[in-house]
C-alpha positions as CSV (number, residue, x, y, z in Angstrom):
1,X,0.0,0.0,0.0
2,X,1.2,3.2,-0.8
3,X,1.5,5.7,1.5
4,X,2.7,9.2,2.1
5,X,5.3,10.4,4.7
6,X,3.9,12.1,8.3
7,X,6.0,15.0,8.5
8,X,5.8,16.8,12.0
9,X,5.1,20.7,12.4
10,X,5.5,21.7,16.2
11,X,2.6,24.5,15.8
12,X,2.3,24.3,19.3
13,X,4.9,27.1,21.2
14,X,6.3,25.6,24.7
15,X,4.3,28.9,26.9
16,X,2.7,28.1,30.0
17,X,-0.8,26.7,30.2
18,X,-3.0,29.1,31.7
19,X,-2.3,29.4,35.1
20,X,1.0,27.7,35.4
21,X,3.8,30.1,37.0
22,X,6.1,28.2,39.4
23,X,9.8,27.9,38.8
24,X,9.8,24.5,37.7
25,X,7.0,25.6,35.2
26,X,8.9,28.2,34.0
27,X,12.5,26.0,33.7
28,X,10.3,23.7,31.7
29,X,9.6,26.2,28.9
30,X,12.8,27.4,28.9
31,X,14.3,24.2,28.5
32,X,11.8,23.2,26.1
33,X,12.8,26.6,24.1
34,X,16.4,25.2,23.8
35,X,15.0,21.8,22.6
36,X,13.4,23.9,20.3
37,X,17.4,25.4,18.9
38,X,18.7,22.2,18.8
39,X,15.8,20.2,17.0
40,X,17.4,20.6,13.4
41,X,20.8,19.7,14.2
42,X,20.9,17.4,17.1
43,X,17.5,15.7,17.7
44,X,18.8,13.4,20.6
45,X,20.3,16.9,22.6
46,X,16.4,18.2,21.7
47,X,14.8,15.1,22.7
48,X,16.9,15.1,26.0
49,X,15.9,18.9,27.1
50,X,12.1,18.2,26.0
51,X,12.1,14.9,28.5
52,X,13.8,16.8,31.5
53,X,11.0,19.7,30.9
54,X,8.5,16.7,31.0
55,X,9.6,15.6,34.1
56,X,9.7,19.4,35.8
57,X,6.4,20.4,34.4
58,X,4.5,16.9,33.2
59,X,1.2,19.5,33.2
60,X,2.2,21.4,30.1
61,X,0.6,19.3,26.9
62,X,2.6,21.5,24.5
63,X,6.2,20.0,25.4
64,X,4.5,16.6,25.2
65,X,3.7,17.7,21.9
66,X,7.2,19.0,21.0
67,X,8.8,15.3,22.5
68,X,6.9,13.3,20.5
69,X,7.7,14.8,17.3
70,X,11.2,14.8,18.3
71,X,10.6,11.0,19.1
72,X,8.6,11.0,15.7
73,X,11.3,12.0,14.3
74,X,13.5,9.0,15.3
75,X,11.0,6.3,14.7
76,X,10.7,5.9,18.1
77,X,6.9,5.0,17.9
78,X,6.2,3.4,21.0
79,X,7.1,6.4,22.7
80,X,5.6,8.7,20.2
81,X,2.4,6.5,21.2
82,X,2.9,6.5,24.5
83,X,3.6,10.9,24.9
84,X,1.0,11.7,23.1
85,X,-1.2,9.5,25.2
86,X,-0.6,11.8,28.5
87,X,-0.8,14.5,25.9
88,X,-4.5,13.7,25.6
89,X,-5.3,13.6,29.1
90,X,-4.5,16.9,29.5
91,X,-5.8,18.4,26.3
92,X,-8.8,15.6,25.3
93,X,-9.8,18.5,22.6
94,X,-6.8,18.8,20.4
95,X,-7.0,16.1,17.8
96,X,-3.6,16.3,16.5
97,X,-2.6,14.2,19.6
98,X,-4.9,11.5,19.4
99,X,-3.9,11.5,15.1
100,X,-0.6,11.2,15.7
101,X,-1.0,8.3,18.8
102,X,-3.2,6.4,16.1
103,X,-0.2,7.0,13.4
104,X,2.6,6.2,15.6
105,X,0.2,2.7,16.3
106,X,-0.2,2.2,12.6
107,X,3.5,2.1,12.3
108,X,4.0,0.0,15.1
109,X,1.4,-2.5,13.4
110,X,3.3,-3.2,10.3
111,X,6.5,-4.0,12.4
112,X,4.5,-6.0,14.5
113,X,3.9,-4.9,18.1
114,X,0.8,-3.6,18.2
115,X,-2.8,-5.0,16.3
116,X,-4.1,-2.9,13.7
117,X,-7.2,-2.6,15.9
118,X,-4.7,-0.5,18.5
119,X,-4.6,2.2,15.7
120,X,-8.2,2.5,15.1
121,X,-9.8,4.0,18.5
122,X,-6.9,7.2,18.3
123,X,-7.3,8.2,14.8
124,X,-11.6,7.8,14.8
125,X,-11.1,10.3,18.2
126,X,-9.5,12.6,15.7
127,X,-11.4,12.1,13.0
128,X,-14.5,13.2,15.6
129,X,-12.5,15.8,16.8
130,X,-11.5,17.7,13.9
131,X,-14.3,16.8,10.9
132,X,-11.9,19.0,8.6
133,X,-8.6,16.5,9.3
134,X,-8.4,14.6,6.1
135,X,-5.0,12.1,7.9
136,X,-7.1,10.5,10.2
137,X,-9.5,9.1,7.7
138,X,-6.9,8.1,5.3
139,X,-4.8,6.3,8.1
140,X,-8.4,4.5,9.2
141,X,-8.9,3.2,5.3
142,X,-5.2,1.7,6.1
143,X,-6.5,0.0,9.3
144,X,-10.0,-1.3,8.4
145,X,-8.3,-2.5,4.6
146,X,-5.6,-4.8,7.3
147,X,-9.3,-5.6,9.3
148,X,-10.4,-7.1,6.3
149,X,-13.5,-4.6,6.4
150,X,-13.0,-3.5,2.9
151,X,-16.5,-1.4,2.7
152,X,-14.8,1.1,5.7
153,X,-12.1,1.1,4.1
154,X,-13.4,2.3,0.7
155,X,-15.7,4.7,2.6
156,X,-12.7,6.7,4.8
157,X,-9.9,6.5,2.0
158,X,-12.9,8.1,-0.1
159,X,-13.9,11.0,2.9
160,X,-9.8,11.6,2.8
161,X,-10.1,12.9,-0.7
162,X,-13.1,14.6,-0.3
163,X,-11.2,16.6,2.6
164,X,-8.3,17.4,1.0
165,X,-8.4,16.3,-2.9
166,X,-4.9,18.2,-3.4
167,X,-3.3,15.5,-1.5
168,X,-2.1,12.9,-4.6
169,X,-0.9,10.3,-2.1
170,X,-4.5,9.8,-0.9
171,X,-6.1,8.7,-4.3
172,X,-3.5,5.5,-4.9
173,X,-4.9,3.1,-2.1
174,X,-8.2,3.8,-2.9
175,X,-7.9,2.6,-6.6
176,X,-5.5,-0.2,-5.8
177,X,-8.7,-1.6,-3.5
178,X,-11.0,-0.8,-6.4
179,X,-9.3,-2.6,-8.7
180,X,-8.4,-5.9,-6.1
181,X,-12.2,-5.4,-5.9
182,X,-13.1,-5.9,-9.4
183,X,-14.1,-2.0,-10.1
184,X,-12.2,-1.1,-12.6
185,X,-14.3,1.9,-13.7
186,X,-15.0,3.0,-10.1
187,X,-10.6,2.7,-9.9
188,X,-10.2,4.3,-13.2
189,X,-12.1,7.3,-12.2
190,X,-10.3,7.7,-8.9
191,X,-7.4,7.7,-10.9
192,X,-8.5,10.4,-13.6
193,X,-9.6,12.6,-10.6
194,X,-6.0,11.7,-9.6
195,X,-4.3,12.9,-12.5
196,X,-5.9,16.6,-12.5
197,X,-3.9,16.8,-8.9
198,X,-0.8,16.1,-10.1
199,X,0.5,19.2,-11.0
200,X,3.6,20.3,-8.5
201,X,3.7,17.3,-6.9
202,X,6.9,16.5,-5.1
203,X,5.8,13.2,-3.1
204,X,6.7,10.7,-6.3
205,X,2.7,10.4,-6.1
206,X,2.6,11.4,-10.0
207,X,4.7,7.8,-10.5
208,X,1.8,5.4,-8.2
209,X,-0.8,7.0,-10.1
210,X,0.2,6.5,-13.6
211,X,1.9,3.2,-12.8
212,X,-1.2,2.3,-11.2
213,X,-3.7,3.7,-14.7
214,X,-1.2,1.6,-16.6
215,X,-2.3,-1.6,-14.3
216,X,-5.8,-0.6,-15.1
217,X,-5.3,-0.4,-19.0
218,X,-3.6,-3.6,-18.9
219,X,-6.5,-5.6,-16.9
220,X,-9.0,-4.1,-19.8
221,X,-6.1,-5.6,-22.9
222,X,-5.5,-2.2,-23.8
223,X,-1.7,-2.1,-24.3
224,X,-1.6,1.0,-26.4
225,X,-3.1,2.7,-23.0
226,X,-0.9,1.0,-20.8
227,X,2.2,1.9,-22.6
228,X,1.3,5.3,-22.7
229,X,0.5,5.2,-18.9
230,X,3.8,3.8,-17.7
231,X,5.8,5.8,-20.5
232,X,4.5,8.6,-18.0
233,X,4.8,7.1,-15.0
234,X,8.6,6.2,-15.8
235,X,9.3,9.6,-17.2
236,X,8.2,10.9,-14.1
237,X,11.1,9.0,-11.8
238,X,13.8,9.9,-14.0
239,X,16.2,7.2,-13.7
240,X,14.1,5.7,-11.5
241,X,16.7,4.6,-8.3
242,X,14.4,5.1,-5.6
243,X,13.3,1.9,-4.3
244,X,10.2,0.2,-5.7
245,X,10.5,2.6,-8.9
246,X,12.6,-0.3,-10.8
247,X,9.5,-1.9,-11.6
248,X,8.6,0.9,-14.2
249,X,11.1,-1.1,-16.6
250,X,9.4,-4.3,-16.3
251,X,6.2,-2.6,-16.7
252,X,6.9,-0.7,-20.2
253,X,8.9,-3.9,-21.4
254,X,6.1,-6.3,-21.2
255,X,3.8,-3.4,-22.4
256,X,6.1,-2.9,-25.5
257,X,5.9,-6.6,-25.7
258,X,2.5,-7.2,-26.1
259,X,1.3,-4.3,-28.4
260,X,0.1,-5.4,-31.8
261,X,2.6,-5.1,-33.5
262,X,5.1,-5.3,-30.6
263,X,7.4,-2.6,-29.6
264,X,10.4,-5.6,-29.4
265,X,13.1,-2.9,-29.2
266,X,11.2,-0.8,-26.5
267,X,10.9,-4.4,-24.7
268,X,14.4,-5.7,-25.2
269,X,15.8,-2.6,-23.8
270,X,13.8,-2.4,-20.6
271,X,13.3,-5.6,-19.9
272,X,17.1,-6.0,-20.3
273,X,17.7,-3.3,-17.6
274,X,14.7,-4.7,-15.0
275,X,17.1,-7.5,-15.3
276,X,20.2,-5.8,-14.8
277,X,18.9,-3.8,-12.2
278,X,16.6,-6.1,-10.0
279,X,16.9,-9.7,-11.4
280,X,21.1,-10.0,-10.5
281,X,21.0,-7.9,-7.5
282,X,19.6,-7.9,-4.2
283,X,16.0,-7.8,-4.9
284,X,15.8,-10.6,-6.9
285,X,13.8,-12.6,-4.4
286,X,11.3,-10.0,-3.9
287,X,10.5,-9.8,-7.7
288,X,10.9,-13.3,-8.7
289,X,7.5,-13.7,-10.4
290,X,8.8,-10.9,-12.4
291,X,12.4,-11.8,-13.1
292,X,10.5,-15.1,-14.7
293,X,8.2,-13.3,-16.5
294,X,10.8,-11.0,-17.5
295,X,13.3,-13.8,-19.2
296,X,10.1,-15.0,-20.9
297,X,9.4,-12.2,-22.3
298,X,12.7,-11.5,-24.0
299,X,12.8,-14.8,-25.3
300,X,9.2,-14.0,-27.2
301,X,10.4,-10.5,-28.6
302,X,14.4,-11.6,-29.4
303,X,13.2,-15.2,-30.8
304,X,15.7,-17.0,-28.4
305,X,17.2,-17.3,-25.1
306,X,18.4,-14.0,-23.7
307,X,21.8,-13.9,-22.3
């Protein structure tokens, strides 16, 4: 599933909560304030002047704030989980804490620790919280899709883009379920919506989308679409090093292969470096099924066994 990055804004100034005004309340702030200079330069000096503020003032919600998106920041989720949880006791209104709790749970459920479910009560709080949030209801279509709830899913990956239908990142899961659903109009339109968003994107959104239209043109035998959809989708990655973006030259080589006629130099040559590139290094393994089909391939357009 594709998903886009969290990056953390502290919004939130270390001041005093209203009525606070003792000296450890006020050596709190200020170390907080010098967490604050060293955040961009040495996150583990900011993290340790945000915790010894915690532990003077453990009252003020806004330094929680500030240590779990230094912790955030580290991939330290089961602490990020964990701050922001006394974060909402003391501020049960502010829905960024209980969206970030229920991200930092999300993360910690694809490594393993915590269930899926554990992510679901924090990011519906939000969700209630702020109706205008569009994270928290893209982040639950990621839950109930791993609860094998598929119709929840659909329905707050949809209310995401509805919310905030600048945000290209947002339309690629919902398309992918369409199409594993067997909707490939209803996934086809997502994408098209998709595609007048793409504009100034900087997320590597504008490669999902028209890898994933390609997909689409493929499952309806039209190879003339597809090749023109990962033509795109490739021309947008450039060389196309970051990881999972190999795959664009195994997806225009088989294209090219099956055209009518076939494209067999197009094929050769990109087929040739998915092989180069994937099949003899390190991720082999992970795109076996497509190393095979790769080697078969060539030996269709080249009319015999590729070296």
């Amino acid at each position: 599933m594709f998903k886009r990055a969290l990056v953390f804004v502290s919004v939130l100034s270390a001041t005093l909560p209203l009525g606070a005004c003792s000296r450890n309340n006020i050596e709190a702030v200020n170390l907080a304030n010098e967490g604050d200079k060293s955040r961009g330069g040495n996150i583990d000096d900011a993290i340790s002047k945000y915790e010894q503020a915690t532990q003077l003032d453990p009252s003020n919600y806004r330094i929680l704030w500030k240590l779990a998106g230094a912790y955030q920041k580290k991939e330290l989720w089961e602490k990020v989980a964990l701050t922001c949880s006394k974060a909402e006791k003391l501020a049960p209104t502010h829905a960024d804490y209980f969206y970030l709790r229920g991200y930092a749970n999300v993360k910690l459920a694809e490594k393993g620790p915590a269930s899926w479910s554990d992510a679901k009560e924090p990011l519906e709080a939000a969700a209630k919280l702020d109706p205008n949030m569009a994270d928290p209801h893209f982040d639950l279509g990621g839950v109930y899709l791993h609860l094998d709830q598929e119709k929840e899913a659909l329905e707050h990956y949809t209310k995401a883009i509805s919310l905030n239908p600048a945000e290209l990142a947002y339309y690629v899961p919902l398309a992918d379920l369409y199409i594993r659903l067997g909707y490939l109009n209803e996934a086809e339109q997502v994408i098209k919506e998709a595609i007048n968003h793409e504009k100034g994107d900087t997320t590597g959104g504008v490669f999902n989308v028209h890898t994933l239209y390609g997909e689409i043109q493929e499952r309806k035998g039209d190879w003339s679409g597809a090749v023109k959809e990962f033509e795109a989708a490739k021309k947008s990655c450039g060389t196309c090093a970051d990881k999972g973006q190999q795959i664009a030259f195994f997806n225009l080589g088989a294209a090219y292969s099956r055209m009518t006629p076939p494209n067999k130099s197009g094929a050769a040559g990109n087929l040739k470096n998915f092989q180069k590139i994937i099949c003899r290094g390190g991720a082999a393994a992970r795109y076996s099924g497509e190393c095979t089909q790769a080697q078969e391939l060539l030996k269709q357009v080249e009319g015999s066994a590729a070296p």
